[in-house]
PyMOL CGO cylinders between C-alpha atoms (Angstrom):
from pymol import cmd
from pymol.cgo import CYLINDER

trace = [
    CYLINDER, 70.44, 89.56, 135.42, 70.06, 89.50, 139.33, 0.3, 1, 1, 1, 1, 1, 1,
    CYLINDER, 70.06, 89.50, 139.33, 69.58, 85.53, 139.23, 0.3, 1, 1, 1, 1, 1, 1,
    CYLINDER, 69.58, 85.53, 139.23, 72.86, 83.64, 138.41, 0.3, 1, 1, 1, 1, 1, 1,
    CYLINDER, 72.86, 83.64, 138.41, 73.52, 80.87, 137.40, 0.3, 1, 1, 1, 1, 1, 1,
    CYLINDER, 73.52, 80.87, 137.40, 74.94, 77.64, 139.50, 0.3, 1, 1, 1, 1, 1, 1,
    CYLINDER, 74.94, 77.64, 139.50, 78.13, 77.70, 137.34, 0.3, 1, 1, 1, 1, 1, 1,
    CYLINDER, 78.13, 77.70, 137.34, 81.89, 77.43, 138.78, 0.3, 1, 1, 1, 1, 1, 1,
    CYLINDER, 81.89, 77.43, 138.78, 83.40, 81.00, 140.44, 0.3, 1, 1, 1, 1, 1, 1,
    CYLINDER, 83.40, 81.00, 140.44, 86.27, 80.51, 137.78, 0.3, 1, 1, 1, 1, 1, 1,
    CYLINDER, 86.27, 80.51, 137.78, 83.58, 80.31, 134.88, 0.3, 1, 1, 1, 1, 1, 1,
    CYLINDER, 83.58, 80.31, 134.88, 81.94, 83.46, 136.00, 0.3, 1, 1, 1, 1, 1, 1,
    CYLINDER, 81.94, 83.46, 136.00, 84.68, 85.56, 136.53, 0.3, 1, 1, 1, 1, 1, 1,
    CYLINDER, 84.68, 85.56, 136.53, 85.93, 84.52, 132.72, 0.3, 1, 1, 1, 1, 1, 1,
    CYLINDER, 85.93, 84.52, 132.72, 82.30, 85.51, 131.98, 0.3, 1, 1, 1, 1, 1, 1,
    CYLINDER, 82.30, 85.51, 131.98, 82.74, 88.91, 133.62, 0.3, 1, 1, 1, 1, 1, 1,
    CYLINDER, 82.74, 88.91, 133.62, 85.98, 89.74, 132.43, 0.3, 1, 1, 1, 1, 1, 1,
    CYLINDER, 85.98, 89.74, 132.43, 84.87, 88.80, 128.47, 0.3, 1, 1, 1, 1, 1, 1,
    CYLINDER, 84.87, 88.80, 128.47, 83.74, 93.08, 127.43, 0.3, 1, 1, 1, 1, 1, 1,
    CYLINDER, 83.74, 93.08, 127.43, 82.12, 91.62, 124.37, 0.3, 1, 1, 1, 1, 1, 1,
    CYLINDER, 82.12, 91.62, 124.37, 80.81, 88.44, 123.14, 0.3, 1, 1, 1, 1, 1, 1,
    CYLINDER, 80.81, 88.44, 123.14, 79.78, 88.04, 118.74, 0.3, 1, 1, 1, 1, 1, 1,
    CYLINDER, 79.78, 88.04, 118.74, 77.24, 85.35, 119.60, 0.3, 1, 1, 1, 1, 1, 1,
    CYLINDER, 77.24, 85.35, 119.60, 76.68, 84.60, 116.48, 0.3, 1, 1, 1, 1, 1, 1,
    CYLINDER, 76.68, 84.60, 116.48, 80.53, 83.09, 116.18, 0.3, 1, 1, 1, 1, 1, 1,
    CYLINDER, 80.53, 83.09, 116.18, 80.82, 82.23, 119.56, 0.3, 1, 1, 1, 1, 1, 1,
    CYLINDER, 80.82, 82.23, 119.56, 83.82, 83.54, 120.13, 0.3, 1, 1, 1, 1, 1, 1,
    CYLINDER, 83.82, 83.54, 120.13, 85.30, 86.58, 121.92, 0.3, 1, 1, 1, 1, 1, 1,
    CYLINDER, 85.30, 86.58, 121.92, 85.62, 90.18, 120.53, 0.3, 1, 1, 1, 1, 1, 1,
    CYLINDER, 85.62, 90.18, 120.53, 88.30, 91.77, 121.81, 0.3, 1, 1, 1, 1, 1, 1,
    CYLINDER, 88.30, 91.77, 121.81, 89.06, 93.92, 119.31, 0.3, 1, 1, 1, 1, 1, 1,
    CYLINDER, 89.06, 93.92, 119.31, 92.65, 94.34, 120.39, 0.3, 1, 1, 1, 1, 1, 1,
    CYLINDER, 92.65, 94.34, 120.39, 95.87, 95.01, 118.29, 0.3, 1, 1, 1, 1, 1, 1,
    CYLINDER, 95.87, 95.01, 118.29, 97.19, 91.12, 118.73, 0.3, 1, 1, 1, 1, 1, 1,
    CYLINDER, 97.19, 91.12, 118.73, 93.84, 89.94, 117.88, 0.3, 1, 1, 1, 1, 1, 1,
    CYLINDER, 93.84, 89.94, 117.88, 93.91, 91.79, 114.67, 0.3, 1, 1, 1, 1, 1, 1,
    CYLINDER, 93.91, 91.79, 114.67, 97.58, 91.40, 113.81, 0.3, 1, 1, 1, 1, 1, 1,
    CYLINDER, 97.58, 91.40, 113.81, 96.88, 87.24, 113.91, 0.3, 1, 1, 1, 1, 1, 1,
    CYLINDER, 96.88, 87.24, 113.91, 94.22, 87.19, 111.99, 0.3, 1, 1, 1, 1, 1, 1,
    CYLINDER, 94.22, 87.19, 111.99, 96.22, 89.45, 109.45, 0.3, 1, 1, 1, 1, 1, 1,
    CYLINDER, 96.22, 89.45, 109.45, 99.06, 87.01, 110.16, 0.3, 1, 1, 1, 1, 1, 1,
    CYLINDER, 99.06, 87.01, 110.16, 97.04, 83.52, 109.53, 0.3, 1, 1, 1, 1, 1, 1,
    CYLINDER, 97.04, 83.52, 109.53, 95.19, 85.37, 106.24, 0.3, 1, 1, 1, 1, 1, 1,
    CYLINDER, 95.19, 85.37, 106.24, 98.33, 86.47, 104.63, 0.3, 1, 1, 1, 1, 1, 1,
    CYLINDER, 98.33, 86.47, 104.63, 98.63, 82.91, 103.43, 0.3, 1, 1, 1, 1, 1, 1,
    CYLINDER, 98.63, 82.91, 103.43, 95.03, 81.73, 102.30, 0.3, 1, 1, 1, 1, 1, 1,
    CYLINDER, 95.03, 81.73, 102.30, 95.17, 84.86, 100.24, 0.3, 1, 1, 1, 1, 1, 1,
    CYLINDER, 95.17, 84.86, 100.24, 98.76, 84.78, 99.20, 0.3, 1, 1, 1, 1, 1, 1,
    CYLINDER, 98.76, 84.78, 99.20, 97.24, 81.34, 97.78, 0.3, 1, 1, 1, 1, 1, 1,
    CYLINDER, 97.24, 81.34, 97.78, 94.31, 82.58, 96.32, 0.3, 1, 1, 1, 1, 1, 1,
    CYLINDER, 94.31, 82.58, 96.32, 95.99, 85.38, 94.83, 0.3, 1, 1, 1, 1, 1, 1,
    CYLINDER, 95.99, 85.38, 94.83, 98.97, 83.58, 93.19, 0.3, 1, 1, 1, 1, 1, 1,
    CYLINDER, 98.97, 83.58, 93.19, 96.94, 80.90, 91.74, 0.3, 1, 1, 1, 1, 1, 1,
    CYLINDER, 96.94, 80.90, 91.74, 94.65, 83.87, 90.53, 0.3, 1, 1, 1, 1, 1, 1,
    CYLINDER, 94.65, 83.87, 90.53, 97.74, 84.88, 88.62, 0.3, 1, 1, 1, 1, 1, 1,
    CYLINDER, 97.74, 84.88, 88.62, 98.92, 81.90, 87.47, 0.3, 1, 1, 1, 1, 1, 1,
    CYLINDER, 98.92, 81.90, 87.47, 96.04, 80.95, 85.72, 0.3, 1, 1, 1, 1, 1, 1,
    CYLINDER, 96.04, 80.95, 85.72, 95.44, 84.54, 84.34, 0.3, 1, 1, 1, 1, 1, 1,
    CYLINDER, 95.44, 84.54, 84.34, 99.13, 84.68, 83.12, 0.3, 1, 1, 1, 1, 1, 1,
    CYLINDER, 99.13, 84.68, 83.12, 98.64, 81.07, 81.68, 0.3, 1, 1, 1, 1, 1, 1,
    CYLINDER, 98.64, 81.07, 81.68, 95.58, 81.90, 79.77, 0.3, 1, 1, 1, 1, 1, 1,
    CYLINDER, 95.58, 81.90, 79.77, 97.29, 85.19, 78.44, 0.3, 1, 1, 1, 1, 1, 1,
    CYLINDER, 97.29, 85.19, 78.44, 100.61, 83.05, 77.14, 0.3, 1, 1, 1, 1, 1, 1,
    CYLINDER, 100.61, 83.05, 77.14, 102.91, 84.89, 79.87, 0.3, 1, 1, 1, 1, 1, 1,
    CYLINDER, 102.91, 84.89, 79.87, 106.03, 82.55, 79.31, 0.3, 1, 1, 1, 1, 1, 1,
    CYLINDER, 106.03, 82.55, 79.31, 106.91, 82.76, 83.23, 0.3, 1, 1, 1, 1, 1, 1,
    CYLINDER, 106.91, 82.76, 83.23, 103.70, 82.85, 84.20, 0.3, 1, 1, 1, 1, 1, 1,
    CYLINDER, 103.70, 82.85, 84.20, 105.00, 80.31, 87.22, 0.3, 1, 1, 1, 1, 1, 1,
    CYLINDER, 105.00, 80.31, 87.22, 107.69, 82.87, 88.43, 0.3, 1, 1, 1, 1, 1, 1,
    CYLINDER, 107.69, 82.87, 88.43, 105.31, 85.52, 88.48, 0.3, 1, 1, 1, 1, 1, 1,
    CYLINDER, 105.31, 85.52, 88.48, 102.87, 83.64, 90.63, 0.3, 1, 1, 1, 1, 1, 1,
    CYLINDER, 102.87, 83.64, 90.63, 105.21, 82.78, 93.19, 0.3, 1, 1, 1, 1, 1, 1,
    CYLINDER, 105.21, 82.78, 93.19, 106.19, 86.76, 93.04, 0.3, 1, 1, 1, 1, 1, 1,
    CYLINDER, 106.19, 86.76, 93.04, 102.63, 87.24, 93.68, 0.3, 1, 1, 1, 1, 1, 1,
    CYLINDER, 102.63, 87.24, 93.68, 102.37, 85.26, 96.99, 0.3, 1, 1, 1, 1, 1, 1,
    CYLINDER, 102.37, 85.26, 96.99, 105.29, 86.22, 98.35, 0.3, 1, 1, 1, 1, 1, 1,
    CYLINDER, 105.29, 86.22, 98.35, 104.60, 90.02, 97.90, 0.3, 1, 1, 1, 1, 1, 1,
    CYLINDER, 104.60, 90.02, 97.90, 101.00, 89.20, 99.73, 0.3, 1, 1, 1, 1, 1, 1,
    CYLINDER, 101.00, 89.20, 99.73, 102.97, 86.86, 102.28, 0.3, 1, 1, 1, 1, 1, 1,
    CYLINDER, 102.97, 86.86, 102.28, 105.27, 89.73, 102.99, 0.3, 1, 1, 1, 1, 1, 1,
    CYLINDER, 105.27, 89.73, 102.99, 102.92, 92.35, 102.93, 0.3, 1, 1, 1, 1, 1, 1,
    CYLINDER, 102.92, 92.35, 102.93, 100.50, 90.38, 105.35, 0.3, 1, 1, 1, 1, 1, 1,
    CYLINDER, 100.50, 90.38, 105.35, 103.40, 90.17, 108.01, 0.3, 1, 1, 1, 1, 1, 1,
    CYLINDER, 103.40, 90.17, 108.01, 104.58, 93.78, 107.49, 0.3, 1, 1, 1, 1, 1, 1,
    CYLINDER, 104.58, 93.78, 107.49, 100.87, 94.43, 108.80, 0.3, 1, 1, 1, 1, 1, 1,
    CYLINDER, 100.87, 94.43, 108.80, 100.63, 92.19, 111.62, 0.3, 1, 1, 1, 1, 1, 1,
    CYLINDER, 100.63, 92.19, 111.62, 104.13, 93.70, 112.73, 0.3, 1, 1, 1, 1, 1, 1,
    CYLINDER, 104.13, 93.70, 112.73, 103.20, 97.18, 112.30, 0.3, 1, 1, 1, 1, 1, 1,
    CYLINDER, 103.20, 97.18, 112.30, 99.65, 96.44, 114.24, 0.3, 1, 1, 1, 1, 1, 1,
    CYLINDER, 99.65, 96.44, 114.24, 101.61, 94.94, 116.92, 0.3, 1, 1, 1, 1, 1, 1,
    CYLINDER, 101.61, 94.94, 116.92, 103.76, 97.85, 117.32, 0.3, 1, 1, 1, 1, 1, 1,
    CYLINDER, 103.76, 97.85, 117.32, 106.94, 96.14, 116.86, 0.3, 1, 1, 1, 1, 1, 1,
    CYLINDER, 106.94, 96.14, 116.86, 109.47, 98.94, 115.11, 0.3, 1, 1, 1, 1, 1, 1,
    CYLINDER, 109.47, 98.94, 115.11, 106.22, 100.63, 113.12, 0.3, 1, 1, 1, 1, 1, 1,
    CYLINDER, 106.22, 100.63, 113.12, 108.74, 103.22, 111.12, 0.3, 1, 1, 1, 1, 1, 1,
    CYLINDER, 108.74, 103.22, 111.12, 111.10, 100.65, 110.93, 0.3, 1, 1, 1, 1, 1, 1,
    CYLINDER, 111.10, 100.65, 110.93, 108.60, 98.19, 108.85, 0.3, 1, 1, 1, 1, 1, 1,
    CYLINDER, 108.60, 98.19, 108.85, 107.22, 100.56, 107.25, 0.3, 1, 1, 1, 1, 1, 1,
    CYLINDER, 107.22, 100.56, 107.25, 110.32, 101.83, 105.67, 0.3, 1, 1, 1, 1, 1, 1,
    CYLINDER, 110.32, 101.83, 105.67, 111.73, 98.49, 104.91, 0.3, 1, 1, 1, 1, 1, 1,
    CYLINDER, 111.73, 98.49, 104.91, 108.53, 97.57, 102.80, 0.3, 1, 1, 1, 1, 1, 1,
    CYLINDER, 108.53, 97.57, 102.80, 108.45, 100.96, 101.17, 0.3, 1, 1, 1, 1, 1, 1,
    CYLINDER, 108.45, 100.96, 101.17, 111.66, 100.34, 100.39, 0.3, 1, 1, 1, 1, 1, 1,
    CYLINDER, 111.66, 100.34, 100.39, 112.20, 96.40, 99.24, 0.3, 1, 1, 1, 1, 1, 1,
    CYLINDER, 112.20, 96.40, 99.24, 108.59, 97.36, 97.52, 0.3, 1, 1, 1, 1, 1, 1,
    CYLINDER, 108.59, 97.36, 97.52, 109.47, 100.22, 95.42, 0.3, 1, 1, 1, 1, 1, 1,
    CYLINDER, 109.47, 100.22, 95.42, 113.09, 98.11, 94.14, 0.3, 1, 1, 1, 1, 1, 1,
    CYLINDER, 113.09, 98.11, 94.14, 110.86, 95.46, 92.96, 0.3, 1, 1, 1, 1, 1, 1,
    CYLINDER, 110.86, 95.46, 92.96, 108.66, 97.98, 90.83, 0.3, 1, 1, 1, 1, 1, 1,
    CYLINDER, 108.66, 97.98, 90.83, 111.46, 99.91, 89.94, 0.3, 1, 1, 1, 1, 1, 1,
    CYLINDER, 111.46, 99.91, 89.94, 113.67, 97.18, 88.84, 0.3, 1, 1, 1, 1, 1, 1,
    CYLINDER, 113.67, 97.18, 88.84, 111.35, 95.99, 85.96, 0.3, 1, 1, 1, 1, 1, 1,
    CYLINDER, 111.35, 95.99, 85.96, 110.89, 98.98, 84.82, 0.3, 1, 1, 1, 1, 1, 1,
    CYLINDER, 110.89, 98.98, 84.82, 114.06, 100.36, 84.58, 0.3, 1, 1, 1, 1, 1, 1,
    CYLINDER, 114.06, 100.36, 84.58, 115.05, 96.54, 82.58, 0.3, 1, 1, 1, 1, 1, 1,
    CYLINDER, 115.05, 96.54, 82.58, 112.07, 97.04, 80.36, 0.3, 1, 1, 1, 1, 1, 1,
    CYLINDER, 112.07, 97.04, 80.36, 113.00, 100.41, 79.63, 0.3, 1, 1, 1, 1, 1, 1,
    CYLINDER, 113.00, 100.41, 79.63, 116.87, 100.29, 78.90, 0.3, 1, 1, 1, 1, 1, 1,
    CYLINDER, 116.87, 100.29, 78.90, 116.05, 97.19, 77.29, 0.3, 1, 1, 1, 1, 1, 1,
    CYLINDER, 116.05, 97.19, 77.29, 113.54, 97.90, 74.58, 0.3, 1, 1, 1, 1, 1, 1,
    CYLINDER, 113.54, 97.90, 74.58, 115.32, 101.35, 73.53, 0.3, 1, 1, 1, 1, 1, 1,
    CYLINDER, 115.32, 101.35, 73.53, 115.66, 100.22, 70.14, 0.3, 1, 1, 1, 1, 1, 1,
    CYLINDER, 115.66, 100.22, 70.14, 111.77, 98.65, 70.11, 0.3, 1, 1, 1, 1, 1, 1,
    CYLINDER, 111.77, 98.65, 70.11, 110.31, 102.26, 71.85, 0.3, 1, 1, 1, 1, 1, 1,
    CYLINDER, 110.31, 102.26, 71.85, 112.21, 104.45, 69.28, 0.3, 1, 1, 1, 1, 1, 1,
    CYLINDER, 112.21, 104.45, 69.28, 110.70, 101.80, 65.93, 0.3, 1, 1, 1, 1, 1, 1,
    CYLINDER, 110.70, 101.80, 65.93, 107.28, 102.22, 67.53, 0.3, 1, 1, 1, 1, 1, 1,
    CYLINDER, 107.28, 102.22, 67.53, 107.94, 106.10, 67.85, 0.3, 1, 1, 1, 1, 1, 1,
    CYLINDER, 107.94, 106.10, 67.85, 108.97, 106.62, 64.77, 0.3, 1, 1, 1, 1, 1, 1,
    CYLINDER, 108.97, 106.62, 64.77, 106.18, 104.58, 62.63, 0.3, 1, 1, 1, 1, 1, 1,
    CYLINDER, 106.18, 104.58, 62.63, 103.67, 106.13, 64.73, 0.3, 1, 1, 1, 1, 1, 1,
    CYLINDER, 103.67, 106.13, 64.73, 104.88, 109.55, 64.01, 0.3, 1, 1, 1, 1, 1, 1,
    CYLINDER, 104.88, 109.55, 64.01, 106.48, 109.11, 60.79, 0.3, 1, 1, 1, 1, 1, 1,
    CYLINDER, 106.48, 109.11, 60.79, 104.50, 110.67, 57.83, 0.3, 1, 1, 1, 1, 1, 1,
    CYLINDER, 104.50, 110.67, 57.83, 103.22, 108.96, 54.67, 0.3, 1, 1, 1, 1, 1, 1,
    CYLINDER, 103.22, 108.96, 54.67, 105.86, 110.81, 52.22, 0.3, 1, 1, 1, 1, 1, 1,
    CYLINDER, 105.86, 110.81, 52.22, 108.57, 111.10, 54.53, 0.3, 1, 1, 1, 1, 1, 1,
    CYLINDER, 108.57, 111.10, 54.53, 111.92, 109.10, 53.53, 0.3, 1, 1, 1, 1, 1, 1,
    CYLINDER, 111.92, 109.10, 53.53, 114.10, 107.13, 55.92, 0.3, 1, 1, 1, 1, 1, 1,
    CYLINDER, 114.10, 107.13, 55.92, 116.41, 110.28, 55.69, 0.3, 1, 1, 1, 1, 1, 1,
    CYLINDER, 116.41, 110.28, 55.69, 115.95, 112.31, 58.40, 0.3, 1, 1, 1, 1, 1, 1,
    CYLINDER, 115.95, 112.31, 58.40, 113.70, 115.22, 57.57, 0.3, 1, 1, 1, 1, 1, 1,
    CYLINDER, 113.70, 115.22, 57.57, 114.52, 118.90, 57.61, 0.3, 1, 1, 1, 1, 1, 1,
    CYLINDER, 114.52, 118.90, 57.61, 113.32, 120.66, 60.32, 0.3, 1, 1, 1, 1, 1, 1,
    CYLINDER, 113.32, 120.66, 60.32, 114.21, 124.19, 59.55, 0.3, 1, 1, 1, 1, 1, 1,
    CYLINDER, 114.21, 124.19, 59.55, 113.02, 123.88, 55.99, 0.3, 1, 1, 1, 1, 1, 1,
    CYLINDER, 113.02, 123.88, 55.99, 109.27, 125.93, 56.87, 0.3, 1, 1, 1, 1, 1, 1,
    CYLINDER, 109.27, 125.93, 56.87, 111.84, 128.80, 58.20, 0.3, 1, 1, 1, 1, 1, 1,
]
cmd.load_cgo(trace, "trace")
């Protein structure tokens, strides 16, 4: 490396400032927290894509009547989730993001869940009931105390 090359002094001090160089992509490594956070940033959509068509077609396939809502659910929870990293690689209010998409993240688990479970009371209790319910027992509720 003594020998150098006739190129411009503003090409080889670009050269010597470049730490690392993945030749086989040709471009440059730097391995720091913006690089990252873009290419979090610019993937959050390709798979936000991929993902929600992913569901779509596995919700249409399984007869999911709003199997069109839930896609778009999909991507935007990857969307969201893909910028919540980029902003909490960059450094930009990392409790602060974090707690926000904890947050806005557990209420959209939560809220189905609590829906699905005030709203099929009546359906839990039938499927309780014939799944416990014994082969000679009446519809009359059955005496508990009688063994005693």
């Amino acid at each position: 490396m003594g020998k150098k090359i006739g190129l411009a002094e503003s090409v080889q001090a670009k050269i010597a400032d470049l730490k690392e160089v993945d030749l086989l992509v040709g471009i440059p490594s730097f391995k720091s927290a913006k690089t990252i956070a873009l290419i979090v940033l610019a993937n959050g959509p390709f798979l936000g894509n991929f993902l929600g068509r992913a569901a779509l077609i596995a919700s249409v396939n399984a007869g999911v009547r709003l199997s069109s809502l839930l896609s778009k659910g999909v991507k935007t929870v990857i969307m969201l989730f893909a910028l919540a990293m980029s902003l909490e690689q960059l450094g930009i209010g990392r409790s602060t993001v974090i707690a926000a998409f904890t947050v806005v993240f557990g209420g959209v688990v939560l809220a189905p869940a609590l829906a699905f479970g005030l709203g099929g009371q009546d359906l839990a209790r039938r499927l309780i009931e014939k799944r416990f319910k014994k082969e000679g027992d009446k519809d009359e509720e059955r005496d508990e105390l009688k063994h005693l």
